[in-house]
DOPASE-774949 format. One record per residue (C-alpha): residue in one letter; chain; x, y, z. Coordinates in Angstrom, 3 decimals. Example, Ala and Ser with C-alpha at 12.3 -4.5 7.8 and 13.67 -1.06 7.14 Angstrom:
// DOPASE-774949
  residu  chaine         x         y         z
       A       A    12.300    -4.500     7.800
       S       A    13.670    -1.060     7.140
// end
This chain:
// DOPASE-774949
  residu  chaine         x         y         z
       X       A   -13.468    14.863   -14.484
       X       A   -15.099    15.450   -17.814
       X       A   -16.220    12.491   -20.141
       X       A   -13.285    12.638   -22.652
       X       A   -11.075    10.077   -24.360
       X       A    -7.003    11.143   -23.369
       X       A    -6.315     9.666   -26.921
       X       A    -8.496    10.477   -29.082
       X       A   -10.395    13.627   -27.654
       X       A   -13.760    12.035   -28.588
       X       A   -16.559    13.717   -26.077
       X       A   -20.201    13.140   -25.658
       X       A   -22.753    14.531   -28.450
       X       A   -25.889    16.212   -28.301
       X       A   -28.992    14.322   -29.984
       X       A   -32.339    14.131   -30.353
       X       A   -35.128    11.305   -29.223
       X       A   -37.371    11.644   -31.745
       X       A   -40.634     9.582   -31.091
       X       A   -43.674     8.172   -33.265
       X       A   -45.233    12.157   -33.245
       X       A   -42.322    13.608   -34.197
       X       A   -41.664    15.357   -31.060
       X       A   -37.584    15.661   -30.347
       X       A   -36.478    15.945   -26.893
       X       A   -32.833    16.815   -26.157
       X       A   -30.582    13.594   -25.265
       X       A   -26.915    13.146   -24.779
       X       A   -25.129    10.522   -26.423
       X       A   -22.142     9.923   -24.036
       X       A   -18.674     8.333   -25.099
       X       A   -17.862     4.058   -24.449
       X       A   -14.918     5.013   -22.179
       X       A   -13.041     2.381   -20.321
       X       A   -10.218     2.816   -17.614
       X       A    -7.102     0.925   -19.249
       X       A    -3.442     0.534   -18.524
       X       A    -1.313     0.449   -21.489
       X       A     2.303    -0.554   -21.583
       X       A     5.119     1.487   -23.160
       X       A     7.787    -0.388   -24.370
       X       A     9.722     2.751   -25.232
       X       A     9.815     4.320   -21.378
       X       A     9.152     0.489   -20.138
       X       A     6.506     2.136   -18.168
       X       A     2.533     1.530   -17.727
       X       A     0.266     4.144   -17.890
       X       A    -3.470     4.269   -16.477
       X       A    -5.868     6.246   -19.497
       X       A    -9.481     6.438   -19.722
       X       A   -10.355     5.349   -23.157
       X       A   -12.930     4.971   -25.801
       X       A   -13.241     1.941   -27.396
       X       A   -12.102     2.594   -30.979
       X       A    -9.259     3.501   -29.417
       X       A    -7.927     0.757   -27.451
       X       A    -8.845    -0.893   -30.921
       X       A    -6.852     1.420   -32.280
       X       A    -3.925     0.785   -30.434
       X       A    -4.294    -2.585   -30.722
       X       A    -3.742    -2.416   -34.471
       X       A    -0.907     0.283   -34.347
       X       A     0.901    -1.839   -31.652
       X       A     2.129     0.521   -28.868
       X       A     1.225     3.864   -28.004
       X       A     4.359     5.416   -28.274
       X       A     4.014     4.159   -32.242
       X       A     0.658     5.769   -32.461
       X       A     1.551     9.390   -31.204
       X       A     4.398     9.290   -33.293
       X       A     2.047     8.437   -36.272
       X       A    -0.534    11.063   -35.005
       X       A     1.398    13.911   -33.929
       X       A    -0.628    16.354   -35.401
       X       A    -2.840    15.786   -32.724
       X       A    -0.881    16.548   -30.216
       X       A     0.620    19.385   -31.066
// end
């Protein structure tokens, strides 16, 4: 299962360590995902999703998750 956000689509990202010579090594910088389940008041159903933090804040400050597809359905097109 890759390391992706089912909201958002927010992956890891590719970096460098650079250190006190200047020498960059190749690091990953990998996503803040948590397993949640989020209610939908719509469907009065609860669904499991593995995501990042900014967006369980997000949802938090939309309200439900049916509201914030609706709102963002660009995304999910």
């Amino acid at each position: 299962m890759a390391r992706t956000c089912d909201l958002t689509g927010k992956r890891r990202l590719a970096a460098n360590k650079v250190s006190h010579a200047n020498n960059k090594t190749k690091t990953m910088k990998q996503v803040n995902l948590h397993t949640k389940k989020v209610f939908d008041p719509e469907t009065n159903s609860v669904i499991r999703l593995r995501l990042s933090a900014s967006a369980i804040r997000t949802l938090d400050k939309v309200g439900s998750i049916s509201k914030y597809v609706k709102k963002n359905a660009h995304l999910f097109e």
